[in-house]
C-alpha positions in Angstrom: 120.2 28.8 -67.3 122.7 26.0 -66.8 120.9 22.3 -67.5 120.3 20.5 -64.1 122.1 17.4 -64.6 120.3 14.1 -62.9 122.8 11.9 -63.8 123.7 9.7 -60.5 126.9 9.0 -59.0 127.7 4.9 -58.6 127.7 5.7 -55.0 124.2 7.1 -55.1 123.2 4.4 -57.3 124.5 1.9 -54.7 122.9 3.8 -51.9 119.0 3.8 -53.6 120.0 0.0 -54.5 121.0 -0.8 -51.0 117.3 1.2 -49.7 115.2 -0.3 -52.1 116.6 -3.8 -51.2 116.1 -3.2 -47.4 112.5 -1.8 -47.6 111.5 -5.0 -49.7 113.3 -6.7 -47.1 111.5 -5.7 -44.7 108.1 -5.9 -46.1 108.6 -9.4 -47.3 109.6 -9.8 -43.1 106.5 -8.7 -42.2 104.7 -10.1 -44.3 106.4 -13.5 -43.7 106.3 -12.8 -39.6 102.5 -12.5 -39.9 100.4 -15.2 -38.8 97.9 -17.2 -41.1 94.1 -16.9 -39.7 93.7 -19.4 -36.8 92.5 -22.9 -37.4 92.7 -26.4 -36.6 96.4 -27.8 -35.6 97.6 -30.1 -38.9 100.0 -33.0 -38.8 103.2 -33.3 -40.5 103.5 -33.7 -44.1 99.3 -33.2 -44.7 98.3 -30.5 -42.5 94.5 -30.3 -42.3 93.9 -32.9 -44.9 91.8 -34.5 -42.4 90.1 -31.9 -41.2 88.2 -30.9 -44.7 84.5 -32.0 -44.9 84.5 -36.0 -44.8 82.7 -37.4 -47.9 79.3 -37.4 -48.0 78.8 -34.5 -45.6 77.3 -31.3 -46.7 80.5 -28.8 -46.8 78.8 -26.0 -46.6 77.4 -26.9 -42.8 80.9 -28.5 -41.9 82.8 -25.2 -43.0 80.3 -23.7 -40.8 81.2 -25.1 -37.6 84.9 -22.8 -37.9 83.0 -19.3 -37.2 82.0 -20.6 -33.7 85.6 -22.3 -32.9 88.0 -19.8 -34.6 85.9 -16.3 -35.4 85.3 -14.4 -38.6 88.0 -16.1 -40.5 90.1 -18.9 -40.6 92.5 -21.0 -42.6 93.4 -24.6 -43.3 96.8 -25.8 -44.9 96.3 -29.0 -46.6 99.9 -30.1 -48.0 100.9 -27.2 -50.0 97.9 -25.3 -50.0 96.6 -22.8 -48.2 92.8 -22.4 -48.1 91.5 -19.5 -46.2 87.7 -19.4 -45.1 85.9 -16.3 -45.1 83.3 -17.0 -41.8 81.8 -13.6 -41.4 80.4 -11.2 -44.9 81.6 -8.1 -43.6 85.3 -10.4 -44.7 84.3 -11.5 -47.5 83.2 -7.7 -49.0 87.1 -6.3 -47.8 88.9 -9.1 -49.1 86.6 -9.7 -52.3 84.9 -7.0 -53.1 87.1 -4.0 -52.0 90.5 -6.2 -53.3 89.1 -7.6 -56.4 91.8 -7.0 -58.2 93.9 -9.2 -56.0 91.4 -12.0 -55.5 89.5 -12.4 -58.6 91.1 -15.7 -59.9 90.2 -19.2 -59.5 93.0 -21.4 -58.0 94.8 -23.7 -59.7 92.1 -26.7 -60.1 94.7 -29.2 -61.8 92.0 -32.2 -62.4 89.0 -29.4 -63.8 91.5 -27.3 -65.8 94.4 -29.6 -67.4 92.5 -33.4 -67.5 88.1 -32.7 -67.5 88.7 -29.8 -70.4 86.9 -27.1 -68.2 90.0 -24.9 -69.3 88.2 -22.2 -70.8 85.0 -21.8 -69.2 83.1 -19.1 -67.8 83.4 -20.4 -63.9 86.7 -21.8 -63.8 89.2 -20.0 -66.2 91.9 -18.1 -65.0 92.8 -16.3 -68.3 92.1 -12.9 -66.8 92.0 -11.5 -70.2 89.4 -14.0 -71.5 87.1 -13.6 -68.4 86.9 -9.8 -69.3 85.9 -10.5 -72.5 83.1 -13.3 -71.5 81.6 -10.6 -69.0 81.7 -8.0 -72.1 80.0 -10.3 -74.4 77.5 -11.7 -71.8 76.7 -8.6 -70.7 75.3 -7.2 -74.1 72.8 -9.9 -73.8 72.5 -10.2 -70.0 73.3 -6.9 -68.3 70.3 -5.0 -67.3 66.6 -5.5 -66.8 65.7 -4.3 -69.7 67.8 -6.4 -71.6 66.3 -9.7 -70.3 62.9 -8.7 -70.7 62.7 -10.2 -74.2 63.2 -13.6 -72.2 60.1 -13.2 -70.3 57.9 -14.5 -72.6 59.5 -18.0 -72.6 60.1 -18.2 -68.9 56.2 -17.5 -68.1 55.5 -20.1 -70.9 57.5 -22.4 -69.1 56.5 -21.9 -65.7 52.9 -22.5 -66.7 54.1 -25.8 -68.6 55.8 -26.6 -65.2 52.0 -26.3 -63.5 50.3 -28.8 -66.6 53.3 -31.2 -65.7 52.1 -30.6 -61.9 48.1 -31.3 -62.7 49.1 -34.5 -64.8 52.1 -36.0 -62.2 52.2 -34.4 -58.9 54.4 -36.7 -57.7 57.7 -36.2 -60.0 57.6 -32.6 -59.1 62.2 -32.6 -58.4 62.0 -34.0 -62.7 59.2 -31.2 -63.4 61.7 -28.2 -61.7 64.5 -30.3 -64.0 62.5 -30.3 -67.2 61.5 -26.7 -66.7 64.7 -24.9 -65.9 66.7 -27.2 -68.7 63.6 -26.4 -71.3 64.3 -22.2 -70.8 67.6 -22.4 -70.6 68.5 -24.2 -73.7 65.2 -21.8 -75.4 67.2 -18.4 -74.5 70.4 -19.8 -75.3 70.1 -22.3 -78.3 67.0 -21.8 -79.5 66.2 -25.5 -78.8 62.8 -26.7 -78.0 62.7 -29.3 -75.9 60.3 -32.8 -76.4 56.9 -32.5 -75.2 57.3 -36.0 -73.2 59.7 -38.5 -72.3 63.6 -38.0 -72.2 65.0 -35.0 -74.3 68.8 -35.6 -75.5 69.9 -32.5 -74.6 68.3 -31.8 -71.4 70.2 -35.6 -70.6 73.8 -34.1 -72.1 72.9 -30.9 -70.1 72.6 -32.5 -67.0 75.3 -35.2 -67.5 77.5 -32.1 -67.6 76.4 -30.4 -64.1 77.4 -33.8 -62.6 80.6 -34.0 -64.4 81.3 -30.2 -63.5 80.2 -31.0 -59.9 82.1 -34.2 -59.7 85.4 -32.6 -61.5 84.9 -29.6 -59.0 84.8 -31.2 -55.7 86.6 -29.4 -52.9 89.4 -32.2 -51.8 88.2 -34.7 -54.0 91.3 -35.0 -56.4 94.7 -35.3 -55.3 96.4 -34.1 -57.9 94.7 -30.9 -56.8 95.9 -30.8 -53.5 99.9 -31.8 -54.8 100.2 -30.6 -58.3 103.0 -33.1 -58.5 100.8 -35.8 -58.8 100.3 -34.9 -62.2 103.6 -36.9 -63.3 103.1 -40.2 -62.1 101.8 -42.5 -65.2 98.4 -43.5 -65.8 98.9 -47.3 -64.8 100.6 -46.4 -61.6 98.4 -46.6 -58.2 97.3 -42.0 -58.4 97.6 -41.8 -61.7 93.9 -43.3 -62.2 92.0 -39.5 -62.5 93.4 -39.2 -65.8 91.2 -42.0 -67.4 88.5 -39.8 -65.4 89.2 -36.5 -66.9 88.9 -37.8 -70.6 85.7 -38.8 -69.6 84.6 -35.8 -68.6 86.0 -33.9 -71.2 84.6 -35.7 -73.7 80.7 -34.7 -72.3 82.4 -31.2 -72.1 83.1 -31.0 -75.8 79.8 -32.1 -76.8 77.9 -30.0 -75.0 80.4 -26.9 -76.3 79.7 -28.0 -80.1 76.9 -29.9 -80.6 73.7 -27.2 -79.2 75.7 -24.2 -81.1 75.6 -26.9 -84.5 71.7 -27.0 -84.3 71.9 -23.4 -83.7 74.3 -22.5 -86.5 72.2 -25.4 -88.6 68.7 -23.3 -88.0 70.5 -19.6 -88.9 71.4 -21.3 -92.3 68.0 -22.7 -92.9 66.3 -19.4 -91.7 64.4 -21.3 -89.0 66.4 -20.2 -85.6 64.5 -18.7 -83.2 66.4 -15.7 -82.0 68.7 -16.8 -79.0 71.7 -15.6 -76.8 73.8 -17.7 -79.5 72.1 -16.4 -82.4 72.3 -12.9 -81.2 76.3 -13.3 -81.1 76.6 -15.1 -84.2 75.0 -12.2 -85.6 77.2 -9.6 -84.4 80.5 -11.7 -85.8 81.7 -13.0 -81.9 84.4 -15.7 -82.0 83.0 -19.3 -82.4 84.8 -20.6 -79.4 83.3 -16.9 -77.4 80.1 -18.1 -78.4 80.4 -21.9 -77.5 82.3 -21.1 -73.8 79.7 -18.1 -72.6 76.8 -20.5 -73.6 77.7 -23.7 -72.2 78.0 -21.2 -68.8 74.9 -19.9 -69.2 73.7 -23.5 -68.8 76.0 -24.2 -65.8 75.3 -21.2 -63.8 71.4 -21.0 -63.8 69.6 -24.4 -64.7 71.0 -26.0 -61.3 70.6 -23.2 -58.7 67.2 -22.3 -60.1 66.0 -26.2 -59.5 67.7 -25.9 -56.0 65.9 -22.5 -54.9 62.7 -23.3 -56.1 63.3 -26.7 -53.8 63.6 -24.7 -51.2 60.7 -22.5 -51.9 58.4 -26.1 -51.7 59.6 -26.9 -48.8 59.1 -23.6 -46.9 55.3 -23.7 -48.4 55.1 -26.4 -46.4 56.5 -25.9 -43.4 55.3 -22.4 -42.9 51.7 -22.0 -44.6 51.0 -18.7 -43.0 53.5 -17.3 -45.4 51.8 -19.0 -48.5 48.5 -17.7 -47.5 49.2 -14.4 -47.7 51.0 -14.9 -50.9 48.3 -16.1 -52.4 46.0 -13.3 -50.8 48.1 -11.0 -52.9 47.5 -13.0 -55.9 44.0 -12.8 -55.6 44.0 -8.9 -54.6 46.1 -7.7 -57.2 46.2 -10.4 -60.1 42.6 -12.3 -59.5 41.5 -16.1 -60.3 41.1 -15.4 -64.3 44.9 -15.3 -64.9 47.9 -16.7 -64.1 50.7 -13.7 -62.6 53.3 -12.5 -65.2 56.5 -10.9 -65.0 55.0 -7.7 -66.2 52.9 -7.6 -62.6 55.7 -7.8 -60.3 56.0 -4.2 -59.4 52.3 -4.8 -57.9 53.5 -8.1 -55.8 55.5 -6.9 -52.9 55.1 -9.9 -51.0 56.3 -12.3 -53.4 59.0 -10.1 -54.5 60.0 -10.3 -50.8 59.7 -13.9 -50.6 61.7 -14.7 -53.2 64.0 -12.9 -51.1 63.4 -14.7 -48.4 63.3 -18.3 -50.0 67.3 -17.0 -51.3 68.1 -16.7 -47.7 66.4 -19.3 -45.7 67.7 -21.8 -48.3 70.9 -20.6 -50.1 71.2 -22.5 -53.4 74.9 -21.9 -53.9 76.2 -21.5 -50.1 80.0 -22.0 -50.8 80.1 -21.1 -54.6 83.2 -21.4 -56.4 86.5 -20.8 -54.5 88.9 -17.6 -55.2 92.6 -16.9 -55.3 94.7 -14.3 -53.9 97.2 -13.2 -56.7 99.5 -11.2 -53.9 100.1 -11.3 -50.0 97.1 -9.4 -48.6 97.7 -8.7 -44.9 93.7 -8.2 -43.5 93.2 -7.9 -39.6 96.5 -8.8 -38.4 96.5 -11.8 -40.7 98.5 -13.1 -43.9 96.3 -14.0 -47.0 99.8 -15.8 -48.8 99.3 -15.2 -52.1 98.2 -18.4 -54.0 96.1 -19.2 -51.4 92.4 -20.4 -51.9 89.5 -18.2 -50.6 86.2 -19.6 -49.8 83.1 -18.0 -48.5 80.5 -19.7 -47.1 76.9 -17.6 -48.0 74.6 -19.8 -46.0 76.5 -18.5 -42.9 75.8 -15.2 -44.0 72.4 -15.5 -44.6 72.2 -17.0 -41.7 73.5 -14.2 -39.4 72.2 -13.2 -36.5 73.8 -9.6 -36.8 71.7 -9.2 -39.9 69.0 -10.9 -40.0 66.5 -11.2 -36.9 65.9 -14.8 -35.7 67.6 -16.2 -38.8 66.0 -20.2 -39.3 62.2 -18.5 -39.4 60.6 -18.0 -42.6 59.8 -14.5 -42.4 59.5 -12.5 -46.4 58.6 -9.4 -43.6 61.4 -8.9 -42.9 62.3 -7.4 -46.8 59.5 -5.3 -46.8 59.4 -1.4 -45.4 56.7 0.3 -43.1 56.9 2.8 -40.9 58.1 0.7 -38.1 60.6 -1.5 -40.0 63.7 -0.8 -42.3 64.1 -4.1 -44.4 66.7 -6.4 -43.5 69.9 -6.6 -45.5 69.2 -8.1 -49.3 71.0 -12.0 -49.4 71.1 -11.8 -53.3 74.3 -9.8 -52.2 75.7 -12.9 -50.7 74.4 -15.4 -53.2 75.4 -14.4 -56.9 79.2 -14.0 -56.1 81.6 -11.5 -55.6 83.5 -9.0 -56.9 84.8 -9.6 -60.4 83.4 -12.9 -60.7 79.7 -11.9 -59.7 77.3 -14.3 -61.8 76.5 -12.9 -65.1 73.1 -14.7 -65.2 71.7 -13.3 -62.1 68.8 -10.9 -63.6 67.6 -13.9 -65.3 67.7 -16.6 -62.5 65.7 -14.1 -60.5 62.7 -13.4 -62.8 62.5 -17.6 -63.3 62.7 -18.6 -59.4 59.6 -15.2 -59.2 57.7 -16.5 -62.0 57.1 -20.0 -61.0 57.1 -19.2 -57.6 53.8 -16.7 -58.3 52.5 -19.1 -61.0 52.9 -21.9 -58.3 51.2 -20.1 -55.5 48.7 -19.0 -57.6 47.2 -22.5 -58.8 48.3 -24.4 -55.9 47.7 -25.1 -52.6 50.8 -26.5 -51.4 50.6 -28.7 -47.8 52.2 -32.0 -46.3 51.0 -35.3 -47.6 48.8 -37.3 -45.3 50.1 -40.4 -44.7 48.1 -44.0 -44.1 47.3 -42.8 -40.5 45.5 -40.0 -41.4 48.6 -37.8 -40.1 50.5 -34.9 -42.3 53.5 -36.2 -42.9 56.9 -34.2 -41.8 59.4 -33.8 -44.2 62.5 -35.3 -43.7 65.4 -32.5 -45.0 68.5 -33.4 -45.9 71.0 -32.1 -48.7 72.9 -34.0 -51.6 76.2 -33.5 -51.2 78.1 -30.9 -53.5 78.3 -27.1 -54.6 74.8 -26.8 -55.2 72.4 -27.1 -51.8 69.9 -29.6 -53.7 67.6 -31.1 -51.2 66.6 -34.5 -51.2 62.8 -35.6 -52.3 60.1 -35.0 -50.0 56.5 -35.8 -50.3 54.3 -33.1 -51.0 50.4 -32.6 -52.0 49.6 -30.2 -54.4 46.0 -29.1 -54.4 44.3 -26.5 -56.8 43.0 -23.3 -55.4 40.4 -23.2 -57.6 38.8 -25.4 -60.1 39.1 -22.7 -62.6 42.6 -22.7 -62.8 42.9 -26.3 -64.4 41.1 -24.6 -67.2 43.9 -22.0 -67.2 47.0 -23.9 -66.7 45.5 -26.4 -70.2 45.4 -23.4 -72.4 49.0 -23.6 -72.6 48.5 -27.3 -74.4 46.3 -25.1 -77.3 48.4 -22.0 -77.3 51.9 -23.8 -77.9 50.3 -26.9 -78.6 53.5 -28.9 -76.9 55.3 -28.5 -80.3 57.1 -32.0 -81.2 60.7 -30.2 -80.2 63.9 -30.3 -82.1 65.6 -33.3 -80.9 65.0 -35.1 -84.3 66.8 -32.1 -86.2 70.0 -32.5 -83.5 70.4 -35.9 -84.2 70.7 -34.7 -87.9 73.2 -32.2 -87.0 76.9 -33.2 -87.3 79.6 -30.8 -85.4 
């Protein structure tokens, strides 16, 4: 049989050139003639620069206003960038769930990534490649329920430490949600005991950091963000100023990377570590900076949006007691007055399970979360998606839908639970822990600390509006601090026990761990 030759003539070459140059043509035409998502008309040379959340407002209630004025999505161009706003969750799971592959990067954040040293981290990198490999490593650790059970232990001890601060100081309850979530956090990951009382050094680095990261990852906040270009002009010129910031910045970046992992690499080579996330991956041989990166984002991504949900959780307590009571009336039916809950009796607690559903919802700790980036042109609806562009959701809208979820602003844990009359409403943990590739890591364990000291709390306290000097409850004013975590502000609460036996309860934790005198003396020793 003769040999079929496939050898192509220059005219045929030609011809398949000339094709394949017109269909790329036209698809780049189409693509080009395709509107962006409606939004707000821009001026010349800025766009919508004026039209991003003024400072001081809460972004996450201002990005809301665009679902009413331009529908399920929308854009803003703000000099050269594009910032696309996902206003509806059935958007957000097309574009970042079902395209993940085209929308799993972070935009470029010039100030975070080139001048505050936030380069490599778990939230922010865009090293595809390295990402991968911090989800492998974390998830050894972190991936499934029985892998975090081995955490339990500290977060119950914690949580009932959390209660004695409570007994002793009712008042500084925002610095008690503070010292608890910092104290497990650095236990799981370091292996750091925190002081008994007064001001631990690294719970202070820890949270000087979450401000930095906050401050260095404001939406608008740096120019040189918004027109990379910016970047040239000399520190001494007028613009030029945020570089003097960023050194700042990195330097609390660095030692928070080096300086925990010393004390933890100090304690493996004394023998006195307690076993930890880091200690775990120094045993199995991980890369030093691996280590370092994945534990410092441990730090970022739960110790703040715990303290913000179990806000939230006060202030519903308060403001819809009905909903405590018959918390606490599963308490005492299934748990009793002789013991505090545990993590190991949450199958039993439906109600509280559903609540901390609820409290997720109703108060959404991260409601814009960190932006994406579409890597191509994604045409969805009609619409361009320019690649490059920035995609934000906003998961307080979602939560806050109507279309799933019956009379939204009530406090209602019912509505997660089944009967034969009612399908449970649609989980928010789907909204709140990200999406797609860069879904949170940390989740399992956020959730069993927001359940635990929510059930410890409920158990021991009643929880109810101050009176004030005329005999009146008093109302809670709420309002949120401004940034990417929905922090609310102080407001006054009683906390009352439920029963005098508890006290007795909630002090055994001062003979069983004894409040040991921490490790802050051996970090000070420890150089890095």
């Amino acid at each position: 049989m003769d040999r079929v030759s496939i050898t192509l003539s220059p005219t045929a070459i030609l011809a398949v050139a000339i094709l394949t140059s017109y269909l790329l043509w036209r698809t780049f035409r189409k693509s080009q003639s395709l509107p962006l998502p409606p939004g707000p008309k821009g001026l010349p040379i800025v766009g919508n620069l004026y039209d991003l959340p003024p400072e001081g407002s809460v972004d996450f209630l201002e990005f809301a206003k665009h679902r009413d004025l331009y529908g399920p999505i929308s854009s803003l161009k703000v000099v050269g960038t594009t910032i696309i706003l996902l206003n509806d969750k059935q958007c957000a799971v097309d574009i970042l769930d079902k395209e993940s592959a085209k929308t799993a990067s972070r935009p470029e954040s010039t100030f975070a990534y080139e001048y505050a040293g936030f380069k490599k981290s778990l939230a922010l990198t865009r090293d595809r490649r390295l990402f991968r490999e911090y989800r492998k490593v974390m998830a050894k650790v972190l991936g499934s329920r029985n892998a975090v059970m081995k955490f339990h232990p500290q977060q119950e001890l914690e949580a009932q430490k959390f209660l004695l601060r409570l007994l002793k100081d009712p008042e500084h309850y925002p610095e008690h949600l503070r010292r608890e979530a910092g104290a497990f956090i650095l236990k799981v990951t370091y292996g750091y005991s925190i002081i008994p009382e007064g001001i631990d050094p690294l719970v202070t680095l820890s949270e000087s950091l979450l401000e930095r990261f906050v401050y260095a990852t404001a939406p608008g906040k740096w120019l040189v963000d918004l027109i990379p270009q910016v970047q040239y002009i000399p520190e001494w010129f007028p613009g030029g100023g945020y570089k003097k910031s960023g050194r700042k910045v990195e330097a609390v970046v660095q030692e928070v990377i080096e300086k925990p992992l010393a004390f933890t690499i100090h304690q493996r080579k004394q023998n006195k570590h307690v076993p930890s996330y880091a200690s775990d991956l120094l045993d199995d041989n991980e890369p030093h900076d691996m280590v370092s990166w994945t534990s410092m984002g441990m730090y970022i991504a739960g110790a703040d949006t715990t303290v913000a949900s179990l806000k939230g959780f006060l202030l519903a307590m308060i403001l819809f007691p009905s909903a405590q009571r018959k918390a606490q009336d599963e308490i005492d039916r299934v748990v009793g007055r002789d013991r505090l809950p545990l993590l190991s009796d949450r199958d039993n607690l439906p109600y509280i399970n559903a609540m901390v559903k609820e409290v997720m919802r109703w108060h959404t700790p991260g409601p814009i979360a960190l932006p994406h980036r579409a890597d191509e042109d994604i045409i969805y609806r009609g619409y361009l998606i320019p690649k490059g562009a920035t995609i934000m959701v906003n998961a307080w809208l979602y939560n806050n839908d109507p279309s799933y979820y019956a009379d939204p602003r009530k406090f209602s844990p019912e509505r997660f639970l089944k009967d034969e009359n009612h399908e449970p409403e649609t989980d928010p943990t789907e909204n709140i822990f990200g999406w797609g590739r860069r879904i949170c890591p940390g989740r399992l364990v956020a959730d069993s600390a927001v359940f635990v000291t929510m059930a410890q709390t409920l158990a021991a306290y009643t929880i109810s509006k101050p009176i004030g000097p005329d005999g009146k409850p008093v109302e809670p004013v709420v309002d949120y601090i401004p940034g990417i975590v929905a922090h609310l502000r102080p407001f006054g609460i009683d906390f009352k026990l439920r029963d005098p036996k508890y006290e007795d309860i909630i002090r055994t934790v001062e003979k069983e761990d004894s409040f040991d005198s921490g490790d802050a003396e051996i970090l000070a020793k420890v150089k890095y």
